[in-house]
MARFI-667936 format. One record per residue (C-alpha): residue in one letter; x, z, y. Coordinates in steps of 0.2 Angstrom, whole numbers, padded with zeros to 4 digits, always signed. Layout:
aXZY ...
END
This chain:
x-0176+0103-0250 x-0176+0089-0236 x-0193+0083-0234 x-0200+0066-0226 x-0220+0071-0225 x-0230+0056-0217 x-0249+0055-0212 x-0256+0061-0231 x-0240+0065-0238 x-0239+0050-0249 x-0219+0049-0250 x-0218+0065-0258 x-0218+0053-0274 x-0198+0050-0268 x-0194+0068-0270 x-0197+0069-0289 x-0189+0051-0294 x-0177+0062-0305 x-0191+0075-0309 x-0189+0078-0330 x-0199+0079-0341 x-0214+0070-0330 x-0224+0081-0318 x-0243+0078-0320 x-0255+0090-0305 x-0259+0088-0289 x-0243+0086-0281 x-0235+0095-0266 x-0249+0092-0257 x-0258+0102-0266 x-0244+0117-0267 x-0254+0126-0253 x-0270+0127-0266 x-0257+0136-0279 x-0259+0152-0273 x-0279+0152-0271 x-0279+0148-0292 x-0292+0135-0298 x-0291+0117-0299 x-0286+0111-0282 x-0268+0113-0288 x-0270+0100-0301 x-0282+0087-0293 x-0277+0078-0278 x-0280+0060-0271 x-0266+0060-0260 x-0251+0065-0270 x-0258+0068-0288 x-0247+0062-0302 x-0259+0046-0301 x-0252+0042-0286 x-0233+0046-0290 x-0231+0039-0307 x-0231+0020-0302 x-0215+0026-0290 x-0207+0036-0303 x-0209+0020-0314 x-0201+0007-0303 x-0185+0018-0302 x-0186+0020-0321 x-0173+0007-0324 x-0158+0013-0320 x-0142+0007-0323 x-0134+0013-0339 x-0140+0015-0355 x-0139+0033-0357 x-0149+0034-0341 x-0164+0022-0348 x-0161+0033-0365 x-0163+0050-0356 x-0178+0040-0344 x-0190+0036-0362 x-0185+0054-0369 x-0192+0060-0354 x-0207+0049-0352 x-0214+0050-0371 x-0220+0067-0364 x-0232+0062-0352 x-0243+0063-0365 x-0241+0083-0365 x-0241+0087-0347 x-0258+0075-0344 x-0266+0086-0359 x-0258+0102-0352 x-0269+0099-0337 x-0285+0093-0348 x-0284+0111-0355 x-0281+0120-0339 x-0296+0112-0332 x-0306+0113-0347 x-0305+0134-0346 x-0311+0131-0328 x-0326+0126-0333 x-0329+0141-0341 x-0321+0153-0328 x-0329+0142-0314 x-0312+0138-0303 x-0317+0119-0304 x-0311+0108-0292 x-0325+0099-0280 x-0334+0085-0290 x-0329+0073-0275 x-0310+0076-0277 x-0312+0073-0298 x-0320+0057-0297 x-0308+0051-0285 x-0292+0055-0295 x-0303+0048-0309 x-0306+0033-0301 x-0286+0031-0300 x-0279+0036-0314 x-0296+0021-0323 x-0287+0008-0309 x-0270+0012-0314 x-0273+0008-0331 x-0276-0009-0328 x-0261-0014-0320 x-0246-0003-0333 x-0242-0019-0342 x-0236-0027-0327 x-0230-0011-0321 x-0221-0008-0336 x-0214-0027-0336 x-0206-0023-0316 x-0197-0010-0324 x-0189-0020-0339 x-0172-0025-0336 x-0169-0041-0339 x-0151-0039-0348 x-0158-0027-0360 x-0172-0034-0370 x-0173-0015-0384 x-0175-0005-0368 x-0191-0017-0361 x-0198-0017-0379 x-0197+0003-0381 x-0202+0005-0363 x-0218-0006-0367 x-0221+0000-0384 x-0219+0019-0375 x-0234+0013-0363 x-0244+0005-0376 x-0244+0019-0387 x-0244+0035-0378 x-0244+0033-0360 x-0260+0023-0359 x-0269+0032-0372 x-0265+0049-0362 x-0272+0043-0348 x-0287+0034-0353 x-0288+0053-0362 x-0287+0061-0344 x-0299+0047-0338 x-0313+0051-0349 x-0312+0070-0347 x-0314+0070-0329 x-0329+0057-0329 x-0339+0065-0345 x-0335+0083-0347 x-0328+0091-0330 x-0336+0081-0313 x-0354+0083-0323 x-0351+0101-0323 x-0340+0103-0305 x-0349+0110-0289 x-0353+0099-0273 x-0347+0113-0261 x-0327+0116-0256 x-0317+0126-0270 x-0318+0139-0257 x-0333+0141-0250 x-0335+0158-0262 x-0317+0166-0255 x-0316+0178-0242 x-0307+0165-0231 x-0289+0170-0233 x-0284+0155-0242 x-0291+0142-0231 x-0280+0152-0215 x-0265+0155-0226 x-0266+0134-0229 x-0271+0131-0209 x-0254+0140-0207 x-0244+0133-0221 x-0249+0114-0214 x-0250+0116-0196 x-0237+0134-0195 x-0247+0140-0181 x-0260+0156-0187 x-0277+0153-0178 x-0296+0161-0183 x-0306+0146-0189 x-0319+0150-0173 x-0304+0144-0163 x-0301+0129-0172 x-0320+0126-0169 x-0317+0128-0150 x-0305+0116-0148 x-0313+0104-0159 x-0327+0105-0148 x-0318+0104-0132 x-0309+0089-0137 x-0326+0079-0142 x-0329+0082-0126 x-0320+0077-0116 x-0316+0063-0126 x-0337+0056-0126 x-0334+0058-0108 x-0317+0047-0106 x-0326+0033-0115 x-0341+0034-0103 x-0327+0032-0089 x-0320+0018-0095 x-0335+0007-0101 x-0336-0008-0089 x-0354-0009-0096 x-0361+0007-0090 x-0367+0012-0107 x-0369+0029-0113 x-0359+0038-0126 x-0370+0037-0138 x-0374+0018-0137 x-0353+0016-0135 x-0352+0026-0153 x-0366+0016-0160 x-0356-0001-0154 x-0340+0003-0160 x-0349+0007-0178 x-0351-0010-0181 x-0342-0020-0190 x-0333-0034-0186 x-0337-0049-0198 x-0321-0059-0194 x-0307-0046-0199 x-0299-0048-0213 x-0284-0039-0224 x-0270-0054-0218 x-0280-0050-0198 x-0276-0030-0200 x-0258-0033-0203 x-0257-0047-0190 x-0262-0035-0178 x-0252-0022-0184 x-0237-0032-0184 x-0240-0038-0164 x-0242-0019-0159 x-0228-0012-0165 x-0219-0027-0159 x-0225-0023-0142 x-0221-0005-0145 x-0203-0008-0147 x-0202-0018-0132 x-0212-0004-0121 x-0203+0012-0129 x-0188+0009-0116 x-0204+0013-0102 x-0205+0032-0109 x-0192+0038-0120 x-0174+0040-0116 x-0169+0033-0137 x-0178+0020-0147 x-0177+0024-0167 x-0161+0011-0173 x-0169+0006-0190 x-0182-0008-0190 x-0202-0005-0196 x-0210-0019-0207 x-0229-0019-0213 x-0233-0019-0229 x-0250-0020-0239 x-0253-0005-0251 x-0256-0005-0270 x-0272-0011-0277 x-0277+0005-0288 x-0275+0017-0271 x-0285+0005-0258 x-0303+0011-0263 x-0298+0031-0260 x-0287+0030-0246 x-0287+0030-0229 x-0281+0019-0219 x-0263+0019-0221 x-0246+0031-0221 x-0227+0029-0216 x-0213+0029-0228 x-0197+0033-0217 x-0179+0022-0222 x-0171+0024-0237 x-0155+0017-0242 x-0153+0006-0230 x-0170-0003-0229 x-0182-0002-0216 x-0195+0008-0214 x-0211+0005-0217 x-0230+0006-0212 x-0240+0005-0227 x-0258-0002-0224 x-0274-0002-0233 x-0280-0021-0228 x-0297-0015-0240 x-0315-0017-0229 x-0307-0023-0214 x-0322-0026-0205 x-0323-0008-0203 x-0304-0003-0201 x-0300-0017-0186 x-0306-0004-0175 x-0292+0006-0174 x-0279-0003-0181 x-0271-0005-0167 x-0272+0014-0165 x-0268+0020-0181 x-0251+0006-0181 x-0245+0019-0167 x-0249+0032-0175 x-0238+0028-0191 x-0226+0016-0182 x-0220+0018-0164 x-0221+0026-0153 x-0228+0038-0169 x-0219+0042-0186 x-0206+0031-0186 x-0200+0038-0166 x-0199+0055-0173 x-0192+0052-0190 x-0178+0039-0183 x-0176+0047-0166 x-0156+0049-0163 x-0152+0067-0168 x-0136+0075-0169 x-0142+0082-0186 x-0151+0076-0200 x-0170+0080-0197 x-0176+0095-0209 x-0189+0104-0216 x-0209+0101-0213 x-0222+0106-0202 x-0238+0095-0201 x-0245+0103-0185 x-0228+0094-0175 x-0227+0079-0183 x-0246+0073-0184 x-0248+0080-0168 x-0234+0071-0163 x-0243+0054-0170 x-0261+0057-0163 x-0253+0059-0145 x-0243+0044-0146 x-0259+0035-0148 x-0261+0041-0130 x-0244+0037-0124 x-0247+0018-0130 x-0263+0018-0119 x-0252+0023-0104 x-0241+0011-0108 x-0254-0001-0109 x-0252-0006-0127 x-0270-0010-0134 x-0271-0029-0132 x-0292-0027-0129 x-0304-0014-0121 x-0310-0013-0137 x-0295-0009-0145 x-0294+0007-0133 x-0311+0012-0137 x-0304+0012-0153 x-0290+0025-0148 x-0304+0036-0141 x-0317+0033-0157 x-0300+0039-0169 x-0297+0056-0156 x-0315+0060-0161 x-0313+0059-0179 x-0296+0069-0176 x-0306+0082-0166 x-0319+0082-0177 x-0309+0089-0193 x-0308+0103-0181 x-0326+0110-0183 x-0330+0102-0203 x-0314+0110-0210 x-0319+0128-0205 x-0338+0124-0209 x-0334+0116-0227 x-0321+0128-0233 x-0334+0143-0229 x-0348+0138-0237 x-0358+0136-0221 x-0358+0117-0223 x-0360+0107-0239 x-0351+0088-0240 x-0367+0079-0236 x-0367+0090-0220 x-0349+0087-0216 x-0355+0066-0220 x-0368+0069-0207 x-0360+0077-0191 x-0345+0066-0195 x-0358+0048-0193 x-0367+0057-0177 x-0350+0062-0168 x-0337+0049-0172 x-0339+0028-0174 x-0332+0029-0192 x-0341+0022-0207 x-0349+0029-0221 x-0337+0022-0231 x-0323+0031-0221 x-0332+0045-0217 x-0334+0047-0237 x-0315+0048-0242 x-0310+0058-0227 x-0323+0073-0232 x-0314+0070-0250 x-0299+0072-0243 x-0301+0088-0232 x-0310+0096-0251 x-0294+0092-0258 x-0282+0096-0245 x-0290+0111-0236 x-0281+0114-0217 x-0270+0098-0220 x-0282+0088-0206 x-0281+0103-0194 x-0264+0097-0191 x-0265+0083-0181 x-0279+0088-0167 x-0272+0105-0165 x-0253+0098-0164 x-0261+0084-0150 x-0269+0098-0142 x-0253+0109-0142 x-0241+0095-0133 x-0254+0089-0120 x-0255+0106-0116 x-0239+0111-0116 x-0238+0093-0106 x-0249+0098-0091 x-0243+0114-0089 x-0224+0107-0089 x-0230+0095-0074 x-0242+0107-0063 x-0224+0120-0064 x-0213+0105-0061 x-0224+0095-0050 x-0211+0076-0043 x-0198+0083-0054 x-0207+0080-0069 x-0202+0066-0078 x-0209+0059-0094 x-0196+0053-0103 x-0186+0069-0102 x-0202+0077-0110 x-0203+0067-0121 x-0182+0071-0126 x-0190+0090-0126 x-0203+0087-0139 x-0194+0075-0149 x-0173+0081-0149 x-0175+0096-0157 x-0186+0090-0173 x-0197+0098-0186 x-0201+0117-0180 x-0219+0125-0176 x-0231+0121-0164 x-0225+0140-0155 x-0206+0133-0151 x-0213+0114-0146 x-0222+0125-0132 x-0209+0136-0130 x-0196+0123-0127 x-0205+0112-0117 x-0210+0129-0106 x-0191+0133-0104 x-0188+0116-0099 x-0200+0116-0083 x-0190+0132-0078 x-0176+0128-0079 x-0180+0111-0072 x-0189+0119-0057 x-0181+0134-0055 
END
């Protein structure tokens, strides 16, 4: 199956549009968790049903009336697969394979802010020529949908996140799952004590960088405690402003260090209401029949997120996602491998500061603060998902080591309890190409030339992080041989 995965996977909704009957769980980002048994296969904030239903339902419509027949016939058994779930996790209470009380209440959360929005949902998905389907359709929602969810709703908040544990579903494993899901994220197989080194490294040398660059002569930790706070004059319609005007300088700059430039346009766009409260910051959804692609972005507490807007619009537009899904291929791009394409993103953050791309100092700063909080999943993932650390004490190191807010802080410690070894992706894919980077230009010395690195990395598409080095090394040989 072709996948488009983004920064948290959220586009996965688009390959299930057809899926019949409905398909309540965790989603695919939670496939990894399927093998380890328990309830992180059924509860996820990322790509749980909660978040792919409203898609599913925006397609529902379509043309023909045996489709829109076959679409109610399919939908008037949501009702079954949301209790088919309730059950599931209901034995889990007994046996003890709960999901993290964290990750419930955020799906909760969603599925209770859904609710308040399926009669205009339900109304998007009318069409307007045929007035029985919209009545069914709405009498479907009214009467069985709603009721389901408000069912699921209820469960999770009074019976199941009173009872789940605070510490990672895995804490009590032997540690085989959490390596087998570092290697189905990032396909690279590592030790968790390796991850922690890099990690470490990273921070680093990163605290150092900004100490370089302060014009102020501040320390780190001052520089960290600056960066935390907020900036009372951003707002939602401010993040998207400055969005917009970096990738815009992007696209003009990408000419500078890469031989292509993606063909398809990128547009901003503000993400739904019911995901904004547990979701970071934003993802990318790659072009679809024709349209553009787009960077979807949560404008929620903007006084905290104008930081690294800038930042995170290269991470999930240019010279980022959008680059390496639309970069000029000869083939189609296929299959998935986190570790590439996150990596991939965090490192262009850096290429946009050599290009010269952050419109302020501080914006910069804020490139650095986010390679912290990428570096810093390095050392709470392992810590969590062994037991050693609990969420409080991933919340704590994570306020001490990166400018984040708690806020932040809170729904990416969630996140990494839903998604165990989905974060190591993207500081250990950064690592892996500015490696594989330096060592190219030490062997090459003058004859090393960005832009055909770049072609290196970027040409041959989605593999694992072993052929992105082994490429880019076979490369510099041949290059300075």
């Amino acid at each position: 199956m072709r996948r488009h995965f983004a920064s948290f996977l959220i586009t996965l909704a688009a390959t299930q549009v057809n899926a019949a009957p409905p398909i309540a769980g965790g989603g695919l980002a939670a496939q990894p968790m399927k093998e380890c048994g328990g309830d992180l296969a059924l509860l996820n904030q990322v790509s749980g049903w909660q978040t792919q239903w409203p898609t599913l339902w925006n397609q529902i419509a379509a043309p023909g009336a045996s489709a829109r027949t076959s679409a109610l016939a399919d939908w008037a058994k949501a009702d079954e697969a949301l209790a088919a779930d309730i059950a599931t996790m209901r034995s889990s209470l007994v046996s003890g394979a709960t999901a993290p009380r964290a990750v419930a209440l955020r799906v909760a959360q969603q599925a209770e802010d859904l609710l308040s929005g399926l009669d205009a949902t339900s109304v998007e998905t009318a069409i307007s020529d045929d007035p029985d389907f919209a009545v069914r359709w709405g009498a479907l929602f009214e009467t069985e949908i709603k009721p389901a969810i408000r069912d699921y709703v209820r469960f999770l908040k009074q019976e199941y996140a009173p009872l789940a544990g605070e510490k990672s579903a895995l804490a009590a494993s032997d540690g085989a799952c959490f390596r087998n899901a570092v290697a189905w994220w990032t396909s690279a197989t590592i030790e968790p004590s390796a991850l922690e080194e890099i990690g470490e490294r990273i921070i680093v040398e990163t605290r150092a960088d900004l100490e370089r660059r302060d014009r102020q002569g501040r320390r780190v930790d001052r520089i960290l405690k600056d960066l935390r706070k907020p900036d009372r004059d951003a707002t939602g319609a401010n993040l998207i402003a400055a969005s917009e005007a970096a990738l815009a300088r992007a696209q003009a700059a990408l000419p500078r260090a890469f031989v292509s430039s993606p063909e398809t346009p990128i547009i901003v766009e503000a993400m739904a209401a019911h995901l904004q409260p547990s979701f970071p910051a934003g993802y990318y959804v790659p072009p679809a029949e024709g349209g553009p692609a787009k960077y979807v972005i949560n404008p929620s507490r903007p006084e905290d997120r104008r930081l690294m807007a800038e930042a995170i619009a290269f991470h999930e537009g240019l010279p980022g996602h959008h680059l390496f899904f639309d970069y000029p291929r000869q083939a189609p791009l296929e299959g998935f491998s986190a570790g590439i394409i996150e990596g991939w993103a965090i490192y262009a953050e850096r290429v946009a500061d050599e290009l010269g791309l952050y419109a302020t100092p501080r914006d910069a700063e804020g490139m650095l603060a986010k390679r912290l909080w990428a570096a810093s999943r390095l050392i709470v993932e392992p810590r969590l998902h062994d037991g050693r650390w609990t969420r409080q004490d991933a919340i704590d190191f994570m306020s001490k080591a990166t400018a984040m807010p708690r806020a932040e802080i809170e729904i990416e410690v969630d996140r990494y309890l839903a998604m165990p070894g989905q974060s190591i992706s993207y500081a250990l894919g950064y690592d892996t190409i500015v490696t594989a980077r330096e060592s190219a230009r030490v062997k090459m010395g003058e004859a090393f030339d960005i832009k055909a690195f770049h072609d290196v990395v970027l040409k041959p598409g989605v593999r694992p992080l072993a052929d992105v080095e082994h490429d880019v090394m076979e490369w510099a040989a041949k290059t300075a041989g």
